[in-house]
N, C-alpha and C positions, 0 to 999 in steps of 0.2 A: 221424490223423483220428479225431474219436470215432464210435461207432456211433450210429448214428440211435434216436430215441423209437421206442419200437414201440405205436401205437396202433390198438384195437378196436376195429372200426364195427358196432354191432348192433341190423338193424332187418331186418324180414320182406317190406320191400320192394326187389326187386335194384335199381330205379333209384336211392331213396336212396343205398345201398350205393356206386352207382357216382360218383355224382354226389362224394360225400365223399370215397371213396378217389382219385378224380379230382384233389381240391382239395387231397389231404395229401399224397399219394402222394413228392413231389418232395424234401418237408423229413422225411420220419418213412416208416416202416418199417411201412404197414397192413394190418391182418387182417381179415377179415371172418367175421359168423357173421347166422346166417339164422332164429335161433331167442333163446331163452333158455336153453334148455339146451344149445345147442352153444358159448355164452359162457361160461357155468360150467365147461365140460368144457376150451376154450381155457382156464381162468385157474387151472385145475388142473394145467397142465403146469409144468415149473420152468422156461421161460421166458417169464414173465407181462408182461402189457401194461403201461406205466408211464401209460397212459390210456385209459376206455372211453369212445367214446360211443354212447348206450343209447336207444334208442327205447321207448316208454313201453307203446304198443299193440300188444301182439303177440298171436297164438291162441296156447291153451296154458298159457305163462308169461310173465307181463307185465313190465313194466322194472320195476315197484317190486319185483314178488317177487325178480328176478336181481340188484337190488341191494341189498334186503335181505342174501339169502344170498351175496352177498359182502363184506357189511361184517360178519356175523359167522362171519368166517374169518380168523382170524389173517393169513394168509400172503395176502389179498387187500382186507381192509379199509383200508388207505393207498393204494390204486388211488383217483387220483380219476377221477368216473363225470360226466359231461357227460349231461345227458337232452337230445336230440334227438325236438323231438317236435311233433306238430300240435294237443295241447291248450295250450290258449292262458288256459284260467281259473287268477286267482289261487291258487284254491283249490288245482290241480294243479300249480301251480310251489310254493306254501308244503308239499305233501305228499311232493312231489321232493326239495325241499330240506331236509325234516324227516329223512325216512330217511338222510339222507346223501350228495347231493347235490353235487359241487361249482360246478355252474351250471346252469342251465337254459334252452337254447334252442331258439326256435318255427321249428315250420315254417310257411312256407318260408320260409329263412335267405338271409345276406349271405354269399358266401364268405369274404370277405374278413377278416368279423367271428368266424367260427368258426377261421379259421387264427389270428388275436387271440387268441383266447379258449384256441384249446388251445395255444397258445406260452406265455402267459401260466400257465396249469394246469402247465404241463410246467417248467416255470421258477420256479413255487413248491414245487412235487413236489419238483425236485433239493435247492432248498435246506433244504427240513423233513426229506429223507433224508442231505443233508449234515450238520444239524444233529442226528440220531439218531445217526448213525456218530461224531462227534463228542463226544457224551457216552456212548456208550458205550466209547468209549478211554478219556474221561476217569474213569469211572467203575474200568477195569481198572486206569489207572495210580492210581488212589485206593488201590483192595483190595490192591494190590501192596506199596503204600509203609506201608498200614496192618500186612500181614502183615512186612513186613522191621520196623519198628518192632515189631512181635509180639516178632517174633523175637530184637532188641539187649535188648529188654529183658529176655526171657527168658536171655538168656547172659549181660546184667551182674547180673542176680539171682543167678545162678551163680556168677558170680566172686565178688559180694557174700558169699554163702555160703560158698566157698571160703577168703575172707580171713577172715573171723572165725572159720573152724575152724582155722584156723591160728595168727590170734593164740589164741583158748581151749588150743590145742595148747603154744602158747610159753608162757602165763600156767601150766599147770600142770607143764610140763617146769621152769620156773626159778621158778614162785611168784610172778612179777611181777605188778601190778597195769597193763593200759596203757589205763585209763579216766580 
């Protein structure tokens, strides 16, 4: 059996908190944090969330700032970030979705539609991490084949070497011409 998604619910309200962890709980592996900065502090351990979703309005540090600073994080910028949130203008889904984003949805939600939405997330996630893992094997068995290639050629260079020191060795032991 594989191990369950482990996704982050992060919003300053515990009924949201409940209401989502409630709706994922069954299919996925949820964490909760109650801040912006206790989400940064979760996605800095080495066993990171493979999805957040982020409340926009929080005191303190808001979703854009916590998504920011996790998209320029190496080791948490492929986290896709779900905003969960009660701003409903375009303007703050195009800002959501500027920084980084991978969807954006309003409160109050469908449940039905956010188990869609992060099955869906979580199922593009594997495959673009599939496809990472992918070229970078292919990339090792590239370097590998290039350096054994390195390497034939450097040793028939050698032979190559080796044989014409031997015919110029023959040519002037007996004077012979073998051109």
């Amino acid at each position: 059996m594989t191990e369950k998604a482990r996704i982050l619910e992060v919003d300053d309200t515990p009924l949201n908190i409940r209401v989502l962890v409630e709706n994922l709980r069954d299919e996925y592996a949820v964490i909760a944090a109650n801040s912006g900065a206790k989400a940064l502090e979760l996605c800095s351990r080495e066993a990171k969330p493979d999805l957040i979703l982020l409340d926009i309005m929080m005191p303190e540090m808001d979703g854009y700032e916590v998504i920011q600073q996790l998209k320029q994080c190496p080791s948490t910028a492929s986290i896709p970030v779900l905003f969960v949130t009660a701003l409903s203008e375009d303007r703050d889904e195009a800002k959501g979705l500027g920084l980084g984003a991978a969807d954006y949805i309003t409160k109050p939600f469908n449940p039905a539609l956010v188990r869609a939405r992060v099955k869906n997330h979580l199922e593009l996630k594997r495959h673009r991490d599939h496809l990472e893992s992918e070229v970078k094997r292919r990339t090792e068995e590239l370097l590998d084949a290039r350096q054994s290639q390195a390497r034939l050629e450097g040793e028939m260079e050698t032979a190559r070497r080796l044989q014409l020191s031997m015919l110029r060795a023959r040519e002037h032991k007996y004077g012979e011409s073998c051109t």
